[in-house]
C-alpha positions as CSV (number, residue, x, y, z in Angstrom):
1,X,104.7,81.2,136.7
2,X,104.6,82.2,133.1
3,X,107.6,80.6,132.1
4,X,106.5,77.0,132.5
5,X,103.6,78.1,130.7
6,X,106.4,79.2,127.9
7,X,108.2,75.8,128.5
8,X,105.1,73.8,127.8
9,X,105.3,71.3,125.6
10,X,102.6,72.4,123.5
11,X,103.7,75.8,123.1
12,X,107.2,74.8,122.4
13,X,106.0,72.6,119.7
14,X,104.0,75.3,117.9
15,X,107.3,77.7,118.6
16,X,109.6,75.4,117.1
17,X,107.0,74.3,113.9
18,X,106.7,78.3,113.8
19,X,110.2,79.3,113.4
20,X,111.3,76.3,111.1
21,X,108.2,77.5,108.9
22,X,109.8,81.1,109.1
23,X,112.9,79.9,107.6
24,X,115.0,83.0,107.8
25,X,118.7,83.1,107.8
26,X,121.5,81.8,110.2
27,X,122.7,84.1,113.4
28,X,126.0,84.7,115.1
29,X,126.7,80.8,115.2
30,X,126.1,79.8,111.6
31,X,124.0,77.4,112.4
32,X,121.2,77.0,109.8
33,X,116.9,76.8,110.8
34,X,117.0,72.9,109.4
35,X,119.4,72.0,111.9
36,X,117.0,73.4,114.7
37,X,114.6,70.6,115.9
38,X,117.9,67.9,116.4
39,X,119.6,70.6,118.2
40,X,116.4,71.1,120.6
41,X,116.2,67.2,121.0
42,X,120.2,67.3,121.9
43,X,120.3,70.2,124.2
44,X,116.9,71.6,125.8
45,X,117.5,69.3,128.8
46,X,120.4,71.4,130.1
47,X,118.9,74.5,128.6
48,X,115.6,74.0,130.0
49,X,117.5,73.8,133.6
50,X,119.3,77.2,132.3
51,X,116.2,79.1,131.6
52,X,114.4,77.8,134.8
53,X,117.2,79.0,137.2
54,X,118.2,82.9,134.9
55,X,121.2,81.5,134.2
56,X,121.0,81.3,130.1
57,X,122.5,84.0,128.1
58,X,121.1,84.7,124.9
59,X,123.6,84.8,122.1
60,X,124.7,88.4,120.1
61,X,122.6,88.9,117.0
62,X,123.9,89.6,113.5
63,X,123.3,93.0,112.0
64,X,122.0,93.0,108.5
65,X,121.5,96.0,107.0
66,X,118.7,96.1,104.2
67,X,118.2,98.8,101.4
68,X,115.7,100.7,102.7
69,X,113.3,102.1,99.0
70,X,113.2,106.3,99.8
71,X,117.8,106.3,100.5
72,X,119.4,104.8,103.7
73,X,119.3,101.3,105.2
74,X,117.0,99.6,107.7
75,X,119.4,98.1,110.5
76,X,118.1,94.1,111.0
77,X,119.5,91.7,114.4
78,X,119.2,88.4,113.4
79,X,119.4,86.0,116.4
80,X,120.5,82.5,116.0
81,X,118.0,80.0,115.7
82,X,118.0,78.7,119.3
83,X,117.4,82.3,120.8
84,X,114.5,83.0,117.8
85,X,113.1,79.6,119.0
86,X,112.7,80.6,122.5
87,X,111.6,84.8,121.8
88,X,108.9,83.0,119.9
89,X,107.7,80.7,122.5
90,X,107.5,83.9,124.4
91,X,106.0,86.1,122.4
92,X,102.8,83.8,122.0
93,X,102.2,83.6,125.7
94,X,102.4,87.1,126.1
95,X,100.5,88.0,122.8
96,X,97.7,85.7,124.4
97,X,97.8,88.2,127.9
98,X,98.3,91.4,126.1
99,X,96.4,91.5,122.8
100,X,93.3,91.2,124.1
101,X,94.2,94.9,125.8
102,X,95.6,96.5,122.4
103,X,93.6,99.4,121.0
104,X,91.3,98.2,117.9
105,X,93.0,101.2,116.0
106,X,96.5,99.3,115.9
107,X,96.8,96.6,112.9
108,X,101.0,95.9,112.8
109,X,102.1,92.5,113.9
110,X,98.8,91.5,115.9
111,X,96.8,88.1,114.8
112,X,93.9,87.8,112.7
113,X,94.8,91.6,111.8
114,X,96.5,92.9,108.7
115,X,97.7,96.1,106.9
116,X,94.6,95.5,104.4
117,X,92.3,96.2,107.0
118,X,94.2,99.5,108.6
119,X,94.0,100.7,104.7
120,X,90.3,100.1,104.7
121,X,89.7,101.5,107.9
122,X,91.9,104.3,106.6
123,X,89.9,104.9,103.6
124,X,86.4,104.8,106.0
125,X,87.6,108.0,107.9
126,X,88.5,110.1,105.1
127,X,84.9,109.2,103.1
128,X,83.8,110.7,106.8
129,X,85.2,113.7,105.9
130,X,88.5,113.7,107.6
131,X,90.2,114.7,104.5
132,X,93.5,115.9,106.1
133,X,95.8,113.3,107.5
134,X,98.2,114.3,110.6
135,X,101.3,111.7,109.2
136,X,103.3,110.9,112.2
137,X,107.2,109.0,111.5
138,X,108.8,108.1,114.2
139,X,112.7,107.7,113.4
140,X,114.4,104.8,113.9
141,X,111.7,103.3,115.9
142,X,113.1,99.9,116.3
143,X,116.8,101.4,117.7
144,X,115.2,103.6,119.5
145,X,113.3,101.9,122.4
146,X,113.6,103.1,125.7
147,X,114.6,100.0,127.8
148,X,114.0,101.0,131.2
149,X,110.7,102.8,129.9
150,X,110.0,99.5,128.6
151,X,110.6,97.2,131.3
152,X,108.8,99.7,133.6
153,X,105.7,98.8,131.9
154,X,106.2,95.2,131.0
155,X,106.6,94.7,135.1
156,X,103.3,96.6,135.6
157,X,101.5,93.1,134.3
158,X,104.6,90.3,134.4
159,X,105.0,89.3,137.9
160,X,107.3,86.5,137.2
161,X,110.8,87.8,137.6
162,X,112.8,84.8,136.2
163,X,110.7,86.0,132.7
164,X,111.6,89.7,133.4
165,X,115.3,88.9,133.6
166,X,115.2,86.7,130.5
167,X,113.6,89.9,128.1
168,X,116.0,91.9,129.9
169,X,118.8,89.9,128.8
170,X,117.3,90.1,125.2
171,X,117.2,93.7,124.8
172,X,120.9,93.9,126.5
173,X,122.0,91.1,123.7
174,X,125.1,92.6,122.0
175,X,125.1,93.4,118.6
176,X,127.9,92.0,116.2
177,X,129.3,94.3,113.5
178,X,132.0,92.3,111.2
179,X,133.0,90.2,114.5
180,X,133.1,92.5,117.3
181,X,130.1,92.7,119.9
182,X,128.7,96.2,120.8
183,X,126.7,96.7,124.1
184,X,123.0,97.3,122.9
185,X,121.9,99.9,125.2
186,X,118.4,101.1,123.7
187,X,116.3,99.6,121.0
188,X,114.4,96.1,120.0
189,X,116.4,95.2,116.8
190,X,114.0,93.8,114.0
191,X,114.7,89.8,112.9
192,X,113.6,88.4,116.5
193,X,109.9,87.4,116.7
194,X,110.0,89.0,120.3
195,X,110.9,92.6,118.9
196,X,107.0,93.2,117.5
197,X,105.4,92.2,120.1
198,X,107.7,94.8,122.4
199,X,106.7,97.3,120.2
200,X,103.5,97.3,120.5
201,X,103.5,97.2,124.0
202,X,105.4,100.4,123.8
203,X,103.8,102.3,121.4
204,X,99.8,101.2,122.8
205,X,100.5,104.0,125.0
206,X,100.2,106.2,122.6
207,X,97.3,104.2,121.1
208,X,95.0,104.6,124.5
209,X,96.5,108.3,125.0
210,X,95.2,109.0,120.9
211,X,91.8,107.4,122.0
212,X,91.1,109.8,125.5
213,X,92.2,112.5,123.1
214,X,88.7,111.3,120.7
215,X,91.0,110.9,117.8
216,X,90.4,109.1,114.6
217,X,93.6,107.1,113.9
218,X,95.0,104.1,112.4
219,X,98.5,102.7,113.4
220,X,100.1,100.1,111.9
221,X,103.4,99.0,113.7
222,X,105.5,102.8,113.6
223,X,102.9,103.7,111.2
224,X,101.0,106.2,112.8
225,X,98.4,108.4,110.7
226,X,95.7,110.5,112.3
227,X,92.6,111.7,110.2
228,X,90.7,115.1,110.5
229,X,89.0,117.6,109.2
230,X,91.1,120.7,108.5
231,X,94.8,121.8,108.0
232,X,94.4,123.9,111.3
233,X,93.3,120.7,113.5
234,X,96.1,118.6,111.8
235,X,98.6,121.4,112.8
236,X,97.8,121.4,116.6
237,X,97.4,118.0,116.8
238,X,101.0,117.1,115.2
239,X,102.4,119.8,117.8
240,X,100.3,118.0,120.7
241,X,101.4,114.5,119.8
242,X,104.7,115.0,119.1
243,X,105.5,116.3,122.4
244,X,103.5,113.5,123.9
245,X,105.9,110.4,121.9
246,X,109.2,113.0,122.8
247,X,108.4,113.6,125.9
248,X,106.2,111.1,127.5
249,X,107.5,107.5,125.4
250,X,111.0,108.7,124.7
251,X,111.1,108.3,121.4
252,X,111.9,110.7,118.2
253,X,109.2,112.1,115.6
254,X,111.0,112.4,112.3
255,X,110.1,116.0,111.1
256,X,111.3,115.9,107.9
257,X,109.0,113.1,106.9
258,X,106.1,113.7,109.2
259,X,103.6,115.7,107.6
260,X,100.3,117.2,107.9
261,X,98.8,117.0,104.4
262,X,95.9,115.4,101.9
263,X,96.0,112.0,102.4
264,X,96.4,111.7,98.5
265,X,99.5,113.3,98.9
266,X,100.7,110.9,101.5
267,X,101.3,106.9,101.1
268,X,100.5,104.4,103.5
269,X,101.5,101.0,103.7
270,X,102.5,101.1,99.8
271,X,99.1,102.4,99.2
272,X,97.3,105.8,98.6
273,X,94.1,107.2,97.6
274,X,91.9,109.3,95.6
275,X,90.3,112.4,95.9
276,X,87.0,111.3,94.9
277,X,83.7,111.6,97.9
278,X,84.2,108.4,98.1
279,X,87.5,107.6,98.2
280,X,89.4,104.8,96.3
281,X,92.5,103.4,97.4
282,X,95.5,103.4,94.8
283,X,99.0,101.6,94.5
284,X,101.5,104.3,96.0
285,X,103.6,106.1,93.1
286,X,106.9,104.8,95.0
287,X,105.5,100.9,95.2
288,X,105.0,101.0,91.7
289,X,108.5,102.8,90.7
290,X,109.8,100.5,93.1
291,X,108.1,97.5,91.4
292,X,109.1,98.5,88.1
293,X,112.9,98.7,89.5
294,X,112.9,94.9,90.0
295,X,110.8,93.9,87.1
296,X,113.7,95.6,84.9
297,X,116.1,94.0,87.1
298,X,114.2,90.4,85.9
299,X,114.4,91.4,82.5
300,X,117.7,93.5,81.8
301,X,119.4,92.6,78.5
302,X,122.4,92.0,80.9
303,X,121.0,89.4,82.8
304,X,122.2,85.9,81.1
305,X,119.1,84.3,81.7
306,X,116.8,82.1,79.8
307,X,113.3,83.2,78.9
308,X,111.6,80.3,81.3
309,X,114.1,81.6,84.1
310,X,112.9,85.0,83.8
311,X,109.4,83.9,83.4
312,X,109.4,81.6,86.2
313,X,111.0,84.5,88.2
314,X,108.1,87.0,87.1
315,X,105.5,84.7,87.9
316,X,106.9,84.5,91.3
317,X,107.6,87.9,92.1
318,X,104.0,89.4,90.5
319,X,102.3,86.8,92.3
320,X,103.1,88.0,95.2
321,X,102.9,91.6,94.3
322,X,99.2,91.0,93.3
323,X,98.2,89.5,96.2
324,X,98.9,92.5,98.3
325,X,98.4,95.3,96.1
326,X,95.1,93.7,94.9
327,X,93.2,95.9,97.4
328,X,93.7,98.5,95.1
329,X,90.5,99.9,93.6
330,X,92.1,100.6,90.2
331,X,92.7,97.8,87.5
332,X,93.6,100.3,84.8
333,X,97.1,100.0,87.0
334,X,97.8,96.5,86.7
335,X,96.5,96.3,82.7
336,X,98.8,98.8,82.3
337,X,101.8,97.2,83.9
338,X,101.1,94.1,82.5
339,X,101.4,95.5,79.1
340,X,104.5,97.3,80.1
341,X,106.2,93.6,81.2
342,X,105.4,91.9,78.0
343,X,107.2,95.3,76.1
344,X,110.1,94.4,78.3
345,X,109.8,90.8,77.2
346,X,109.4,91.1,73.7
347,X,112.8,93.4,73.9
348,X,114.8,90.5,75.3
349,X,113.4,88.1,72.5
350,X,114.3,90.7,69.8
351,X,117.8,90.8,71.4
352,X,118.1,87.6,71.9
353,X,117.8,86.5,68.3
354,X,120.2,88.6,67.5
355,X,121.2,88.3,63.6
356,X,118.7,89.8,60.9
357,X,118.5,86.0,59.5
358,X,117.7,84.8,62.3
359,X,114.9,87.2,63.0
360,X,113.5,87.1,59.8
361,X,113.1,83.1,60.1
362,X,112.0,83.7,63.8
363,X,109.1,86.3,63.0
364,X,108.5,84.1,59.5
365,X,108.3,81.0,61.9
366,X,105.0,83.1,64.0
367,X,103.2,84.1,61.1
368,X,104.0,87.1,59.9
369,X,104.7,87.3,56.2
370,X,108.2,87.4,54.8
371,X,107.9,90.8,53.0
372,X,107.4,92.2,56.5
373,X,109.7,90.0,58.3
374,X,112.4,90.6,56.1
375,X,111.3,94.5,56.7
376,X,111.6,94.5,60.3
377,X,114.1,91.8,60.8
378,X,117.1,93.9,58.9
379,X,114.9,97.8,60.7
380,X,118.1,99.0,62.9
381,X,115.6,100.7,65.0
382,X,116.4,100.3,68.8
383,X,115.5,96.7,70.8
384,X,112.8,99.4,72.9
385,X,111.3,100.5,70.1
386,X,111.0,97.8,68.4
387,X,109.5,95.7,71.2
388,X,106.2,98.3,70.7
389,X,106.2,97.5,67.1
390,X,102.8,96.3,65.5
391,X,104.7,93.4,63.6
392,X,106.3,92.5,67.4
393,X,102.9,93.0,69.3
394,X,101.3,90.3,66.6
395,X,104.1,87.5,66.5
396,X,104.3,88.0,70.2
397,X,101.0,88.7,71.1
398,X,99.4,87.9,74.6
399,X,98.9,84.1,74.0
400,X,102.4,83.0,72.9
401,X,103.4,84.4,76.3
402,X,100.6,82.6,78.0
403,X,102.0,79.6,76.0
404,X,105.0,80.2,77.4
405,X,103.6,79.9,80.5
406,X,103.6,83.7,81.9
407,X,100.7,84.5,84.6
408,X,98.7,87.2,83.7
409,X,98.6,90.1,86.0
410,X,95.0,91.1,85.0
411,X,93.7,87.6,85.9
412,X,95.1,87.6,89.2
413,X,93.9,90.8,90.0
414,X,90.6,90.1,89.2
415,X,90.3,86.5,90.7
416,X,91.8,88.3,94.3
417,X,88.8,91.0,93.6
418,X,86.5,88.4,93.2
419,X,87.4,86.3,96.4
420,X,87.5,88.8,98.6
């Protein structure tokens, strides 16, 4: 039976180090992830019996809704610890039987796979010449499962109905909306570590039926772009598959943001790409606007933070930033941002000192000479303007804010290119 293969000790143990890992935020109960393991150690005995005999009942998860970049929200379910613990302890046994079988051209949520590679594979097919991309959305993937389609296929390989019963009862789970439970009748909300998995299995239907087809595609979760070689094949191919995922997988292709256009026109995964022969991948126009949206949040004039609090906060954030977007095959980008962050900077220094004495003696106190500190310190030019000033880019130049402990974007960048 697969579930004592899910109740194994071992694979409980990497469940349990997996989740905690995870972190993540409380469910329904209010019970927070560190509180998890002495919970197990308290309760699994009776729970255990529970599971065994399809008598447990998963708790309601909590919607969250997140801001979603382009308008309108993503809709999260966060289960409680307990019922994350056990979806996970599922999801690796049945990762272990069914991604083995998942197409090569799917790179969402799989191990030892990542979006990195779907760009790259991305970029392969159009310097082939498929320089027309059939851009497939589905809407509201996630809420829009099919449950009985799904189960219909899980039980084609699950034999053990105990198991069957228990995902059941997780795509049933209730929903709680400021404290009263709605029925879930379709969907796999997002937040549970099951809910990936589901959707692969789900959507590799359409992987195999792209692939008899002869089809050069990359999907990526409900990411689903399809390369070829001329506006008229893109056409009849969007028409073909559409009724396919409508018809065939119950779902819903979003028409207003599925397209069938130059892939340089299109974005995938926060990235884009040239037009060149050869094809270079580029940071997406909306991940950079959207990048720039939080750096200005880090450094508004409103914010009552210190400069090490910001900094510490950038360093964070573009860290993280860089390590993703570093596939990108264009470092003018990131010299130019980073140049862009230290104006911002340099703006919330020149406000911060606030009097002209005091900006006088500041700038005196960097070097600059007091003729032109005493210029610039009483100039009633504006705090953005100044902050591109000559006198501003020398008293602040690039290694006070390395002495101030700010990581340079450009470094990173180049020390990701380098290592990969």
């Amino acid at each position: 039976m697969l579930m004592e293969q899910i109740l194994s000790r071992e694979n409980l143990i990497r469940a349990l180090n997996r989740v905690v890992q995870n972190k993540g935020s409380h469910g329904v109960d209010g019970m927070p992830v560190q509180n998890l393991r002495a919970h197990v150690i308290e309760h699994w005995d009776t729970m255990k019996v529970e599971l065994l005999s399809g008598t447990y009942q998963p708790q309601p998860v909590r919607r969250v809704e997140i801001p979603k970049p382009d308008g309108g929200v993503r809709l999260l379910g966060i289960p409680t610890v307990m019922d994350r613990f056990i979806q996970q302890a599922i999801a690796q046994v049945l990762s272990s039987i069914y991604d083995p079988t998942f197409s090569d051209h799917s790179y969402g949520f799989r191990p030892n796979r990542n979006a990195h590679e779907a760009v790259k594979k991305a970029k392969g097919y159009i310097a082939e010449g498929n320089r027309w991309v059939v851009d497939i959305d589905l809407e509201k993937f996630f809420d829009r499962v099919n449950h009985d389609k799904l189960m219909g296929l899980l039980a084609k390989r699950i034999e053990d109905k105990c198991l069957l019963k228990l995902i059941h009862k997780y795509l049933k789970t209730g929903i709680m909306i400021n404290g009263v439970v709605t029925d879930n009748e379709e969907g796999t909300p997002q937040g549970g570590p099951l809910s990936p998995l589901l959707s692969n299995i789900v959507l590799d239907e359409l992987d195999k039926e792209l692939e008899k087809r002869g089809h050069q595609f990359v999907r990526y979760a409900d990411d689903c772009n399809i390369y070829v070689k001329t506006p008229k094949a893109g056409n009849r191919v969007m028409r073909s598959e559409t009724s396919y995922i409508e018809g065939k997988l119950k779902l819903k292709v979003n028409g207003n943001k599925s397209a069938v256009d130059r892939p340089w026109r299109r974005k995938f995964l926060g990235f884009s790409f040239t037009k060149h022969r050869e094809p270079k991948v580029r940071i997406a126009k909306a991940s950079v606007n959207r990048m720039k949206d939080k750096i200005r949040d880090i450094t508004s004039r409103k914010r009552p933070y210190s400069m090490e609090v910001r900094i510490q906060k950038l360093n964070q954030y573009l860290m993280g930033w860089c390590g993703y977007f570093a596939l990108a095959d264009t470092p003018s980008v990131f010299k130019t941002l980073e140049s862009w962050i230290r104006r911002r900077l340099r703006m919330c220094v020149w406000k911060s000192w606030k009097k002209p004495s005091t900006k006088v003696r500041k700038l005196t106190g960097l070097g600059i000479p007091k003729g032109k500190a005493h210029e610039w310190g009483n100039s009633r030019k504006g705090y953005w303007r100044i902050s591109k000033s000559p006198i501003l880019h020398k008293a602040l130049g690039n290694s006070y804010w390395s002495s101030q402990g700010l990581k340079s974007l450009v470094s990173r960048y180049e020390t990701l290119r380098h290592t990969s």
